[in-house]
C-alpha positions in Angstrom: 0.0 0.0 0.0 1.2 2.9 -1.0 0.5 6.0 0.8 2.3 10.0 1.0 2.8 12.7 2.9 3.0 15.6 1.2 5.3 18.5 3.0 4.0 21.8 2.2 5.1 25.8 3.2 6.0 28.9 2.1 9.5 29.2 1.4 12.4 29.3 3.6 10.2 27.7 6.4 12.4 24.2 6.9 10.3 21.9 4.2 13.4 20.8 2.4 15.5 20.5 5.7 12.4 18.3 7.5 12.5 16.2 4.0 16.7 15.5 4.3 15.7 14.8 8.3 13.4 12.1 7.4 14.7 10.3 4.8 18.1 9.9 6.8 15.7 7.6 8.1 14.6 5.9 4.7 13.7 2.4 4.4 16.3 0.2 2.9 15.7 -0.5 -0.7 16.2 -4.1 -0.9 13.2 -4.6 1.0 10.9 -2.8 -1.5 11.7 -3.9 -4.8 10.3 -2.9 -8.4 10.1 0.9 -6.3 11.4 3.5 -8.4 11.6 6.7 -6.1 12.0 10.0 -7.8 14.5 12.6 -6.2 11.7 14.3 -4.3 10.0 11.5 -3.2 11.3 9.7 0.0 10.4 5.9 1.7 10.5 6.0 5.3 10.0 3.9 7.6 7.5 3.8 10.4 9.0 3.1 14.1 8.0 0.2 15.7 9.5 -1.2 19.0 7.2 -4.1 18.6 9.1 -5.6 15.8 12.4 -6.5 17.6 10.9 -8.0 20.3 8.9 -10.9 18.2 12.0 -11.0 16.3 14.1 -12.0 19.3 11.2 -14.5 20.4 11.0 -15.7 17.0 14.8 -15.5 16.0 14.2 -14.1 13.1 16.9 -13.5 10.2 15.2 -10.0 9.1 13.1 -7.2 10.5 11.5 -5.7 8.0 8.8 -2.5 9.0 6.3 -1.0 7.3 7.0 2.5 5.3 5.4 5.4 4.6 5.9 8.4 1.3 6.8 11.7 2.3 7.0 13.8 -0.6 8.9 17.2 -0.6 6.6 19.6 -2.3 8.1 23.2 -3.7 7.4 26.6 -1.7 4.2 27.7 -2.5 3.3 31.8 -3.0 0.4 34.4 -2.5 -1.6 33.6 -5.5 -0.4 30.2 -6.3 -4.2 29.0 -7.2 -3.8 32.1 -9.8 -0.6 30.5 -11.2 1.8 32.5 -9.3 5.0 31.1 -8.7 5.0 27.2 -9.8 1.8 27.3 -8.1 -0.1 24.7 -10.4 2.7 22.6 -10.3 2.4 22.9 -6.4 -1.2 22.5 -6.0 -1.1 19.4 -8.5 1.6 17.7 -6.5 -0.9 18.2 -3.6 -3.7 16.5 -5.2 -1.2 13.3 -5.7 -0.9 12.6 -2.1 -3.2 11.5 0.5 -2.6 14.2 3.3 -0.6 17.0 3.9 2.2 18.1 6.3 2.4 21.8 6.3 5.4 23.6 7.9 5.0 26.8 9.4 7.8 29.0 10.4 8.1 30.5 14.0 11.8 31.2 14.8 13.7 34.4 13.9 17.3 33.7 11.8 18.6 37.3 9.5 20.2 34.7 7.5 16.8 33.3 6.6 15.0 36.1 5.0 11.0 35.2 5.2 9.4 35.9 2.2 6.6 38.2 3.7 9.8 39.9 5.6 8.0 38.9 9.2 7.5 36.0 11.0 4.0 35.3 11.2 3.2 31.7 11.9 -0.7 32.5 11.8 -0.5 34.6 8.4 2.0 32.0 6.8 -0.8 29.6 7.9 -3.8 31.5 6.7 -2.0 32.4 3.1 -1.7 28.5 2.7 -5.2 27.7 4.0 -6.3 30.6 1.4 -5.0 29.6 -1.4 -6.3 25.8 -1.0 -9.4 27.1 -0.4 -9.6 29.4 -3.9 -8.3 26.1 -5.6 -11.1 24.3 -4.5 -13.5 26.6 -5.3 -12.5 27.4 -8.6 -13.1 23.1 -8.9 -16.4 23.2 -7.0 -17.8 26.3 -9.0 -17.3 24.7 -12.6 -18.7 21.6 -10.9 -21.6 23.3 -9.9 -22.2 25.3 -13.0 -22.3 21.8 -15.3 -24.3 20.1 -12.7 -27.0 22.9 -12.2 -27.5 22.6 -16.1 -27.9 19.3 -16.4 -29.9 18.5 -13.1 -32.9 20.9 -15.2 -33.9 17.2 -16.5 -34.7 16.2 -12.6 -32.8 13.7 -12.7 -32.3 12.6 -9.3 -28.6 11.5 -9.3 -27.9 14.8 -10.5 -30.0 16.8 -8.2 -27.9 15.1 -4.6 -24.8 16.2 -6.8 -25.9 19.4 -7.2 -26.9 19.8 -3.4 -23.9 18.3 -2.6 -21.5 20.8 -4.9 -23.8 23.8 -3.6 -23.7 23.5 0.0 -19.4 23.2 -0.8 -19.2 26.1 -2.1 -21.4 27.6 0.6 -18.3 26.0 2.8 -15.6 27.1 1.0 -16.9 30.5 0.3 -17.3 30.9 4.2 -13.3 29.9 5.1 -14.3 26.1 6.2 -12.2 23.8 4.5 -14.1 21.0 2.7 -12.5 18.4 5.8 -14.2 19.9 8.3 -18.2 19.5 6.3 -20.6 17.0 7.4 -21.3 14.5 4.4 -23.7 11.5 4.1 -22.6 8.5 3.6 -23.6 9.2 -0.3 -22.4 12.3 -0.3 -18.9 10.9 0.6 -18.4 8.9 -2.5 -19.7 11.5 -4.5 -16.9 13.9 -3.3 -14.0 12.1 -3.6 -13.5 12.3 -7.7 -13.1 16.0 -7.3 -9.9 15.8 -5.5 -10.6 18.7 -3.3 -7.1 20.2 -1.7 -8.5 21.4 1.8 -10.1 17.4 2.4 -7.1 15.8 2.8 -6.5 15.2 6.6 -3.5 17.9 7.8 -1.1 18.1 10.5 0.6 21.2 11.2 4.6 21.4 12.1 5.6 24.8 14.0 9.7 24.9 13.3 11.1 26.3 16.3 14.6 27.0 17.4 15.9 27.5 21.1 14.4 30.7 21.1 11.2 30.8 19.7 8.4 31.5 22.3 5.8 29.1 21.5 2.3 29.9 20.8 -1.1 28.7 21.4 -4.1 28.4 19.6 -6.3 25.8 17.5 -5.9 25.0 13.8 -8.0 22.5 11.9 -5.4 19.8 12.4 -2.9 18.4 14.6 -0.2 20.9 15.9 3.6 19.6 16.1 6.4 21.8 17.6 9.9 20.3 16.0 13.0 22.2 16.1 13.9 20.9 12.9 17.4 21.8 12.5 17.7 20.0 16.0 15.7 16.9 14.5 18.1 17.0 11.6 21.0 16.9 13.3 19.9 13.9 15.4 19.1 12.1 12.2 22.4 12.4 11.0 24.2 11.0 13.9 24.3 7.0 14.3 22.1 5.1 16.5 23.9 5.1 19.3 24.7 8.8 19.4 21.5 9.2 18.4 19.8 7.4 21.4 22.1 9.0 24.0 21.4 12.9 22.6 17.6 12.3 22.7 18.4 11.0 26.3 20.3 13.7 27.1 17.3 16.0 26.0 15.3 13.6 28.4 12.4 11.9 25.3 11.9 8.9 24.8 12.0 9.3 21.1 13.2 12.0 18.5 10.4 14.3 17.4 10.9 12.6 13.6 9.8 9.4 14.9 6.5 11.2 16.6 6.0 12.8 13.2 6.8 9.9 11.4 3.9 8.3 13.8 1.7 10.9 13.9 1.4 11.0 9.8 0.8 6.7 9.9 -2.3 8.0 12.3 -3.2 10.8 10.0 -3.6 8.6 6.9 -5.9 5.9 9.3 -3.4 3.4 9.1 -3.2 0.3 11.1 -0.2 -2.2 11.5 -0.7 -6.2 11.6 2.0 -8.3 11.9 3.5 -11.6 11.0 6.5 -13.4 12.9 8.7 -16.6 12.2 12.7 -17.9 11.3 12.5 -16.4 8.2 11.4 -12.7 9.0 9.3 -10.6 11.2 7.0 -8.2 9.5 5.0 -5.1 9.3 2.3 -4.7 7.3 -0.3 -1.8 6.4 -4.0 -1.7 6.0 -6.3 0.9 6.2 -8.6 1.1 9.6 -11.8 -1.0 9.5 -10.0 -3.5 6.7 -11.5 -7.1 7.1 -9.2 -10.3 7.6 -9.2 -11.4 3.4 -7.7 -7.7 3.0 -5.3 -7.7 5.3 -4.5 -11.2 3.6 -4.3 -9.6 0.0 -1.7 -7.4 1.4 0.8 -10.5 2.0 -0.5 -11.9 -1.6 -3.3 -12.0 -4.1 -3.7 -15.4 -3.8 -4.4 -15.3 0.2 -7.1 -13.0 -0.7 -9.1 -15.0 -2.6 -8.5 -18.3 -1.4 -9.4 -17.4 2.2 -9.8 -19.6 5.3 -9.9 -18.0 8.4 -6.8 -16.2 10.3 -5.1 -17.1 13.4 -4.8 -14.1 15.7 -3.3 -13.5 18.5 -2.1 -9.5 20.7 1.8 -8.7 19.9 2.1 -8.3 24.0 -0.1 -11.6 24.7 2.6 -13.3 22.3 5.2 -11.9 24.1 4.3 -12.8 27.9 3.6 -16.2 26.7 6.9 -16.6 25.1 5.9 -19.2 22.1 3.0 -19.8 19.9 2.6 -23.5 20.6 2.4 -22.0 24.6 -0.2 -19.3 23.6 -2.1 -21.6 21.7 -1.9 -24.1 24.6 -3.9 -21.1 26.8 -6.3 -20.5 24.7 -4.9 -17.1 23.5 -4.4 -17.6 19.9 -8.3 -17.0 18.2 -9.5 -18.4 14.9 -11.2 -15.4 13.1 -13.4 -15.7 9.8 -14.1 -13.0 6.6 -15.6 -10.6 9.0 -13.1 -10.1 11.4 -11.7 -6.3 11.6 -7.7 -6.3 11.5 -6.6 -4.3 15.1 -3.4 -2.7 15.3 -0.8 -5.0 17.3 -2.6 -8.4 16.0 0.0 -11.1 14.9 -1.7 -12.8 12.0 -1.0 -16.3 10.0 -3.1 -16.7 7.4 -5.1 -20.3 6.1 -6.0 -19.8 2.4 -6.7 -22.6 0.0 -4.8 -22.9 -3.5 
């Protein structure tokens, strides 16, 4: 499954520095193969503590995680939805991923210049949010305007679309971005051919330094503070150094790896797991997927020639200290086509040939 991040600002807030951060942390290419990355584009992979210790109970020769895209988008501009700057290029890039990180600048450096010549981290925010929000409408209106002409046959199809595309623009013309609308459950599918900017889920980043004074308030997403240039020089240390500098700071765990986590969230993602000799494994689904999904992940074929699915909790697993011990206890479950994958569930698959 294939799923980005796309890392989004003004210029000169820290987008290109966050983007070398993470993908000192990239996954390592072997594992992924017939991936073809382009120079912007970066694999990362997702943290997971819970892979080296099934690993160790399983002796496993390889530990490979799960991954996730984050894509290093170019500095968007006042009137990007108008074409300014490589603004189509930008909003286009946008469309291609499934959420969006946006970086916000709030840290004073005279060797940075900002482009407004202020830092602002609320205005830097509100240009961005802005010139989504014209994008979309420009997409809802012509929308609206074919829709409205041909719903004059009372056709009913065409009259929930045009409901639907009306009471978005009402949104959008009001400053709410199309994520934060209530939809039907018809409505829903409707909306997602138009691959509207301001519905992808958002998390914001506030880059900091030492001296920033940080500051409050409520955005329609999740607000990180990351002192990037901090973050990427803790990336480009080893492990060990690594470890002992974010100890020295007193985490538990670099602010990368929170974003890195927070982003997995963002997209609705859920981890299962399998264990053995050969490997221990991390595999993605969406939230909600069914057991013959989360089976189609591993391979087509366990898809469609479904069984049932042996589950059991990573942590049960591990206080039990073998499967043959868990299963003994009653611990290990039989699950059938219905069963909803849970994050932390160690799965092995029955499928016929």
């Amino acid at each position: 499954m294939s799923l980005s991040i796309g890392i989004v600002g003004l210029p000169n807030v820290g987008k290109s520095t966050l983007f070398s951060a993470l993908t000192e942390k990239k996954a390592e290419a072997s594992n992924y193969p017939f991936c073809t990355i382009d120079p912007n584009v970066g694999v990362v992979k997702v943290p997971d503590e819970r892979l080296d210790n099934l690993a160790r109970l399983s002796a496993s020769k390889n530990i490979i995680p799960t991954t996730i895209e984050f894509v290093d988008i170019a500095g968007l501009v006042k009137g990007a939805h108008q074409g300014e700057g490589l603004g189509n290029q930008f909003l286009h890039n946008i469309r291609e991923c499934d959420a969006i990180c946006e970086v916000v600048r709030d840290f004073e450096d005279t060797n940075i210049i900002h482009v407004n010549g202020k830092t602002d981290p609320k205005s830097d925010k509100e240009t961005i949010a802005t010139e989504l929000l014209m994008a979309d409408l420009s997409t809802v209106e012509k929308r609206l305007a074919r829709v409205s002409r041909e719903a004059k046959s009372n056709d009913k199809d065409l009259l929930k679309q045009k409901a639907l595309f009306e009471k978005l623009f009402a949104g959008l013309n009001d400053g709410i971005p199309a994520r934060k609308i209530e939809y039907t459950d018809d409505e829903k599918e409707l909306i997602k051919e138009l691959g509207l900017l301001t519905l992808k889920p958002i998390i914001y980043i506030v880059n900091i330094n030492e001296k920033s004074k940080i500051r409050s308030g409520e955005w329609d997403g999740e607000i990180m503070h990351l002192n990037i240039k901090q973050e990427a020089d803790i990336a480009g240390l080893n492990k060990v150094e690594q470890k002992e500098f974010i100890e020295e700071l007193g985490l538990e765990q670099s602010g990368l790896d929170k974003l890195i986590k927070s982003a997995y969230k963002l997209l609705e993602l859920v981890t299962f797991l399998t264990t053995g000799p050969e490997e221990t494994r991390a595999w993605t689904v969406r939230s909600g997927a069914r057991a013959p999904q989360a089976a189609g992940v591993i391979h087509t074929d366990f898809e469609k020639g479904f069984i049932r699915v042996e589950v059991i909790e990573w942590n049960k697993l591990l206080e039990f200290g073998s499967e043959p011990t868990a299963r003994e206890k009653g611990f290990i479950r039989t699950e059938g086509k219905d069963y909803i994958i849970k994050d932390g569930d160690v799965c092995h698959f029955l499928f016929s040939k």
